[in-house]
C-alpha positions in Angstrom: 37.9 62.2 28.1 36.9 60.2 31.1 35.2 56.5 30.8 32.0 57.8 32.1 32.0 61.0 29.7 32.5 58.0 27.3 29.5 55.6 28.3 27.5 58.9 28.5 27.8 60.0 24.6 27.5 56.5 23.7 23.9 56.2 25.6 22.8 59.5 24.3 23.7 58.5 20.8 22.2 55.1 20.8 19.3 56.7 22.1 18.8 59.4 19.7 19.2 56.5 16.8 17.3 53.7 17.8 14.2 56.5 18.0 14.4 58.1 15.2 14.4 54.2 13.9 11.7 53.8 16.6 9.3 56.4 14.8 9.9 55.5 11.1 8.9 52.4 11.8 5.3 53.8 13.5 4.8 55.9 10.3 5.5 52.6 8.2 5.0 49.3 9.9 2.8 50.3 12.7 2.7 50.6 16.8 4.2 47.3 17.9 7.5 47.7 15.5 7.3 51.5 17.5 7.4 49.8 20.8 10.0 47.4 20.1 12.6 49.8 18.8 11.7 51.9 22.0 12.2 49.1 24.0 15.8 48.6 22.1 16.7 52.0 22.5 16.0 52.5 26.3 17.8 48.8 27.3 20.6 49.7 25.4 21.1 52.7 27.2 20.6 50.9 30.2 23.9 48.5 29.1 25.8 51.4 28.1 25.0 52.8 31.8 25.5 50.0 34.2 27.2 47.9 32.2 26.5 44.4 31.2 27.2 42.2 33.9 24.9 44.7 36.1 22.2 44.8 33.4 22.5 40.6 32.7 21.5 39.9 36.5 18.9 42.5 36.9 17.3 41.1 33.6 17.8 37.5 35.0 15.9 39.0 38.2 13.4 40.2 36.4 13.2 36.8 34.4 12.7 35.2 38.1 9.7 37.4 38.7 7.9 37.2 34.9 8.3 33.4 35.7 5.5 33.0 37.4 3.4 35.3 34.9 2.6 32.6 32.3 0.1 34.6 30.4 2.5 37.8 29.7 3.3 36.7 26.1 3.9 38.6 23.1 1.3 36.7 21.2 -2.0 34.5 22.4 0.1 31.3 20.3 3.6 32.2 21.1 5.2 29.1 23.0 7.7 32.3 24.4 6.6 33.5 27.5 8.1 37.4 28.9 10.9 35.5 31.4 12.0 33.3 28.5 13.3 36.4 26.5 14.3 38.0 29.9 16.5 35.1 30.4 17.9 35.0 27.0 18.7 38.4 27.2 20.2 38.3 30.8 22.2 35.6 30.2 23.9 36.7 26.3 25.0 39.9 28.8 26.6 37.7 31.3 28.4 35.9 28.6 31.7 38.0 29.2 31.7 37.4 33.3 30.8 33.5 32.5 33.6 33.0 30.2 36.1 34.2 32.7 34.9 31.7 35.4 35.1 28.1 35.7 31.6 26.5 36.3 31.0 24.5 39.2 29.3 21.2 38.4 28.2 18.0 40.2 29.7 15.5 38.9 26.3 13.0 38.9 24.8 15.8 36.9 26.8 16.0 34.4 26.3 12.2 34.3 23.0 12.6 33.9 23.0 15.2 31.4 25.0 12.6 29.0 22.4 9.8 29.6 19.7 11.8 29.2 21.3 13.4 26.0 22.2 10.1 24.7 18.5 9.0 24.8 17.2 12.0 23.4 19.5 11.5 20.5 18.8 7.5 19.7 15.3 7.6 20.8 14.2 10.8 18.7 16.3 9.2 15.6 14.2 6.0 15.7 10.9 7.8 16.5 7.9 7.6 13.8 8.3 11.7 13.6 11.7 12.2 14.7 11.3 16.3 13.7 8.3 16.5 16.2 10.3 14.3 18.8 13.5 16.7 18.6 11.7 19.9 18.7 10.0 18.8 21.8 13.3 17.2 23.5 14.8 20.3 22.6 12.3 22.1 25.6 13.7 19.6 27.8 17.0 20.5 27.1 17.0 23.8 27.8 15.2 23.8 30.6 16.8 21.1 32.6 20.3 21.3 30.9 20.7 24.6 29.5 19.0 26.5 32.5 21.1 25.0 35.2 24.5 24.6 33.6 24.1 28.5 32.7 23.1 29.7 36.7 26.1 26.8 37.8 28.9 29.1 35.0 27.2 32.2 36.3 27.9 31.4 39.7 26.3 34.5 41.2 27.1 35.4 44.9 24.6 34.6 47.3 23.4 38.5 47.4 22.1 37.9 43.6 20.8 34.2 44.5 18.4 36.3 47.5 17.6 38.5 44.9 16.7 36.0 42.1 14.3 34.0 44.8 13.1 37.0 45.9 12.0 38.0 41.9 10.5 34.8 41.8 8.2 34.8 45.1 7.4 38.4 44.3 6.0 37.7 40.9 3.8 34.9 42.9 2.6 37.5 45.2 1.6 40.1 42.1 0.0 36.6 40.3 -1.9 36.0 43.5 -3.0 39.6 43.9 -4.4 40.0 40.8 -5.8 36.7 40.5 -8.1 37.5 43.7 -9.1 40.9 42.3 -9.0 41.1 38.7 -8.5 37.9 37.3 -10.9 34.9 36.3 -11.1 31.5 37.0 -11.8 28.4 35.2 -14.7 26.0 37.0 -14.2 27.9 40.5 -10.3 27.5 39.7 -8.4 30.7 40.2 -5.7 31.2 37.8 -3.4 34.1 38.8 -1.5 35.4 36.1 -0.8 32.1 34.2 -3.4 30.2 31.5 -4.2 27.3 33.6 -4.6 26.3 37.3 -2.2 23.9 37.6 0.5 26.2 36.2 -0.9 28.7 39.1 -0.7 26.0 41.7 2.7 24.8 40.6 4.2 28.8 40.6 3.0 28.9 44.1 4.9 25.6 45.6 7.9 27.2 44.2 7.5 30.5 45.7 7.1 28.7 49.0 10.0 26.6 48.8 12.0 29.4 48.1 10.6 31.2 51.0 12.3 28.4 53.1 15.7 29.4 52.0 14.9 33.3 51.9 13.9 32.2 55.6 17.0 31.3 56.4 18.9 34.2 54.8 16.9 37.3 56.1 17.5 38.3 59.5 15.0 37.5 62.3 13.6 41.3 62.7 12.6 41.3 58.4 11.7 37.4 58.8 7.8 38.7 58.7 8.1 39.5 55.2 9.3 36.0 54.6 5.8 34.5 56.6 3.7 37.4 55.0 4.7 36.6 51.4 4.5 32.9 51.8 1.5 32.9 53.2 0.1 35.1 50.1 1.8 32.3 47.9 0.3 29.6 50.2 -3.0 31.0 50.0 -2.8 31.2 45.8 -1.9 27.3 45.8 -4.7 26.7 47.8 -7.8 28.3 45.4 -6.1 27.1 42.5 -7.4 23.7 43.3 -4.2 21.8 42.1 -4.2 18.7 44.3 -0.8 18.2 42.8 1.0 21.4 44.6 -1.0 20.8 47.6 0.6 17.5 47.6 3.7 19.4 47.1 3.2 22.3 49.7 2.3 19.1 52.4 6.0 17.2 51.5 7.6 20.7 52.0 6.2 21.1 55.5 7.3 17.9 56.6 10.9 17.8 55.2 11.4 21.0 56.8 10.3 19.2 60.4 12.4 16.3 59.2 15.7 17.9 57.9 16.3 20.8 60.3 14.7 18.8 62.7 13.4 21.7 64.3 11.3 21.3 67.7 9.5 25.0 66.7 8.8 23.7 63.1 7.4 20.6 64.6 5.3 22.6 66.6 4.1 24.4 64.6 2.9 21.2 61.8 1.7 19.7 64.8 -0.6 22.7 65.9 -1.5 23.2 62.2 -2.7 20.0 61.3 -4.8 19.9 64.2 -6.3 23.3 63.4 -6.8 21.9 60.1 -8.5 19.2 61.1 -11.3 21.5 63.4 -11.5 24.0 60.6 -12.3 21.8 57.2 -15.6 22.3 56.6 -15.0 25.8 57.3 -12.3 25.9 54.5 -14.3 24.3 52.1 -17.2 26.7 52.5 -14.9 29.5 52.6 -12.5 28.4 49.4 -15.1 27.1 47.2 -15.9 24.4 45.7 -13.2 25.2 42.8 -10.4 24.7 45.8 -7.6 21.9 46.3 -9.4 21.4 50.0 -12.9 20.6 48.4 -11.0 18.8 45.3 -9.0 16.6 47.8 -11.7 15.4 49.8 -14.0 12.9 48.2 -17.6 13.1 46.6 -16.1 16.4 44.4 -17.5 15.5 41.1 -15.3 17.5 39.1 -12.1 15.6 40.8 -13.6 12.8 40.2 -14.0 12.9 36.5 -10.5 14.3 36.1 -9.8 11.2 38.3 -11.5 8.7 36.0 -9.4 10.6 32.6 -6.0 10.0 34.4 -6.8 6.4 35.3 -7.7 5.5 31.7 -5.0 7.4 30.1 -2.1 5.9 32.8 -3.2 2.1 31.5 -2.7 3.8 28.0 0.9 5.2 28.1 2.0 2.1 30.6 1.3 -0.5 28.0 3.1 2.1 25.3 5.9 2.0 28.0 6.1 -1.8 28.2 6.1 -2.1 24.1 9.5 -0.1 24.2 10.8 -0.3 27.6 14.4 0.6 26.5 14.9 3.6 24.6 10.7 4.6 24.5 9.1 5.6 21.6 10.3 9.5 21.2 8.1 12.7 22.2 4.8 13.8 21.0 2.4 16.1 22.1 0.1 13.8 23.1 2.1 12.4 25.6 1.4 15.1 27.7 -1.8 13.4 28.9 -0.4 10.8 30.8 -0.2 13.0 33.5 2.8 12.4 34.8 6.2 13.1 34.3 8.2 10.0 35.1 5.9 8.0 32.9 6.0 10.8 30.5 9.6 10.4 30.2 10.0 7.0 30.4 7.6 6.7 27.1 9.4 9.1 25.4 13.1 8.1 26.3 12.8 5.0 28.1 14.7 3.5 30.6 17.8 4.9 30.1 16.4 8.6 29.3 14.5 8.2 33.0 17.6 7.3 34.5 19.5 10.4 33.2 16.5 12.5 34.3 16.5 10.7 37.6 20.0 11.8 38.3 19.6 15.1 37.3 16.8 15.3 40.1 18.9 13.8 42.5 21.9 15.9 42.0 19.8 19.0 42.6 18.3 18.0 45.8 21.2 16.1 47.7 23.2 19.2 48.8 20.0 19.6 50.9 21.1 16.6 53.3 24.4 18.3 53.8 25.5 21.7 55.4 25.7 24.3 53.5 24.9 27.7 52.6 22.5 27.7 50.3 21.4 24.0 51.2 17.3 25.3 51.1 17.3 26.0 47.8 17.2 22.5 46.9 13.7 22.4 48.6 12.2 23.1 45.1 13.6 20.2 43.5 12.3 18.0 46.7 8.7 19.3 46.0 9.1 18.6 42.4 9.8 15.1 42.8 6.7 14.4 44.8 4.2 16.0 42.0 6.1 14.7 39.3 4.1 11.7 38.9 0.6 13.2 39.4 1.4 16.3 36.4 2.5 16.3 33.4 4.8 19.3 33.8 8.2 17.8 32.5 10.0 21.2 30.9 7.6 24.0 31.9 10.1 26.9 32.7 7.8 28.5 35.3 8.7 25.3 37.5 12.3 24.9 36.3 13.5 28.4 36.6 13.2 28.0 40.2 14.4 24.2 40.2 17.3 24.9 38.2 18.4 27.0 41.2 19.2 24.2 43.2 22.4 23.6 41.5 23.7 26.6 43.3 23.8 25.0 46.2 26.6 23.4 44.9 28.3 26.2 43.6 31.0 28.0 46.1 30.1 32.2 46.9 31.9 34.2 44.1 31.4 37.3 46.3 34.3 38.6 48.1 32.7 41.3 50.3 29.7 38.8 51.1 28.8 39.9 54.7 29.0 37.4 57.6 25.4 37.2 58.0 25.5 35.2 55.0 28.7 33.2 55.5 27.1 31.7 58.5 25.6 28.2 58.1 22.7 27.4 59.1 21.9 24.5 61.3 18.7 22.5 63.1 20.3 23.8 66.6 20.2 27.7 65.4 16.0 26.9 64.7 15.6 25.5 67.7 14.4 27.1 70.5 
């Protein structure tokens, strides 16, 4: 009996069972237990057809593009979001390819990760709740240990990488989409997909960084796709009315113009801004009042309440800061309204758990100032550092899933049939015309 005649009696058999199972459990525990076997029954099959490795990337894909669809959760209180179990899943099916591979690691991250680690563990263990500090360090953990160590063992050829960035910018597109059609908003705010405008804001900077590297990887007669879906991912950041990713989306533009040192990119920022500039007012009547334009500008009363909050809360968590400057005071929830990260994390973890954090930002943005392959996709990393400390967005997965890419950049192409479009490097001279 052949391999495939194999795989094929196992998926039919599977099948069969985990539906029976499926419908018992509607007669007796109701619809969602139903759903879930059903669910169980049909991805299994999948495995048993393509085979885990195949099944563990397209699930990580599909993690990418539920990353920026915050609000898809399996309950209104669950802290797990859809691309959190998507990833979990994706990468317990990769665990076979990732144990026969070595993982490529820089070696200032790994650096980092034992600071940071080594903070987490004394600071936590002194805190006044040290269960409520670990449970929260452990979110930072995963998301910005965990998450990149597992893509860096991974190590997926740059085909997969597209693919992953292009899950993520897609799932922007389908937040955006909706959010101008069918979804609310909150004070004029859009939201998209996700349960708060800055969430919205933040998942669009990261589809737009990653449209600079998808830029760079898709060949100059599809490059339209690149602008059209940017642009859509552009335009959500924009009515979300998150200063902080407008902040973000402006440091992306000009370290693009600064590190390919492009004369069209300048051009184009210079042509841009000055359209900008003739065209305000416009935008602000044409965004609403609810937008990052109007909230930017001053005289918005709304900004400026928020504005007042931060500024009282800042003087707060810097004198908490200054009583423990070392090794901080552990996490707690309401740490979270300081408002921004590095403050965030230097209250929690102190100075040693910043510098560990520190590094780990650093090591996934300085392949971007060498030449490389996959160089751009340390542009997300660059625009988190800029909002860092104006939100309070220190493990939220819908940012990290796309900064934890960055380590990649690092990571040599496991693909041995990768085409020579995507072997060639890409330099300033080739963008320059």
């Amino acid at each position: 009996m052949t391999g495939d005649g194999v795989t094929g009696r196992v998926a039919l058999v599977a099948t069969f069972g985990l539906l029976v199972v499926a419908l018992a459990g509607l007669a007796t525990r109701g619809t969602i237990f139903a759903i879930l076997a059903v669910g169980a029954a049909l991805g299994l099959t999948v495995v048993c057809v393509l085979g885990p490795r195949l099944t563990g990337a397209l699930c990580l894909i599909a993690a990418m593009a539920l990353a920026p669809l915050d609000d898809i959760r399996p309950g209104e209180t669950s802290l797990l979001n859809a691309s959190d179990m998507a990833v979990a899943v994706g990468f317990a099916l990769l665990v076979p390819t990732m144990m026969r591979r070595r993982a490529h690691v820089p070696g200032l991250y790994l650096l980092g990760v034992a600071v940071l680690l080594t903070a987490v563990l004394l600071s936590s263990a002194m805190a006044s709740n040290p269960t409520e500090s670990f449970m929260l360090a452990i979110r930072l953990l995963i998301a910005a240990v965990m998450l990149p160590l597992a893509f860096a063992w991974w190590s997926p050829p740059t085909r997969w990488v597209n693919a992953l960035c292009w899950g993520y910018v897609g799932g922007q597109v389908v937040s955006t989409v909706y959010g101008l059609t069918l979804g609310g908003t909150v004070h004029g705010r859009h939201v998209g997909l996700t349960r708060h405008p800055n969430y919205y804001g933040l998942a669009a900077m990261v589809a737009v960084a990653l449209c600079i590297y998808l830029h760079h990887r898709t060949p100059r007669e599809y490059r339209w796709v690149v602008w059209v879906a940017g642009g859509i991912c552009l335009y959500g950041g924009l009515v979300s009315g998150s200063r902080a990713s407008t902040l973000g989306l402006i440091a992306l533009v000009l370290m693009v113009v600064m590190i390919e040192r492009s004369v069209l990119s300048a051009w184009w920022v210079l042509s841009g801004g000055l359209t900008l500039a003739l065209t305000l007012q416009w935008l602000v009547d044409y965004l609403g009042p609810g937008s990052a334009v109007a909230r930017i500008l001053p005289g918005d009363y709304g900004a400026s309440l928020s504005d007042q909050h931060r500024n009282i809360t800042l003087e707060i968590y810097w004198d908490q800061f200054l009583a423990s400057p070392l090794l901080g005071n552990g996490f707690t929830n309401e740490q979270f309204e300081a408002h921004n990260a590095y403050l965030q994390i230097a209250v929690a973890l102190g100075v040693v758990g910043l510098a560990g954090f520190l590094m780990i930002g650093w090591s996934l943005m300085r392949p971007l100032f060498a030449r490389g392959d996959r160089r751009a996709l340390c542009y997300v990393a660059v625009s988190y550092a800029v909002v860092a400390p104006v939100t309070p967005s220190v493990w939220d997965r819908i940012v990290w899933v796309g900064l934890a890419l960055g380590i990649l950049a690092s990571v040599p192409d496991t693909d041995p049939q990768q085409s020579d479009h995507d072997r060639t490097e890409f330099s300033p001279a080739k963008e320059t015309t």
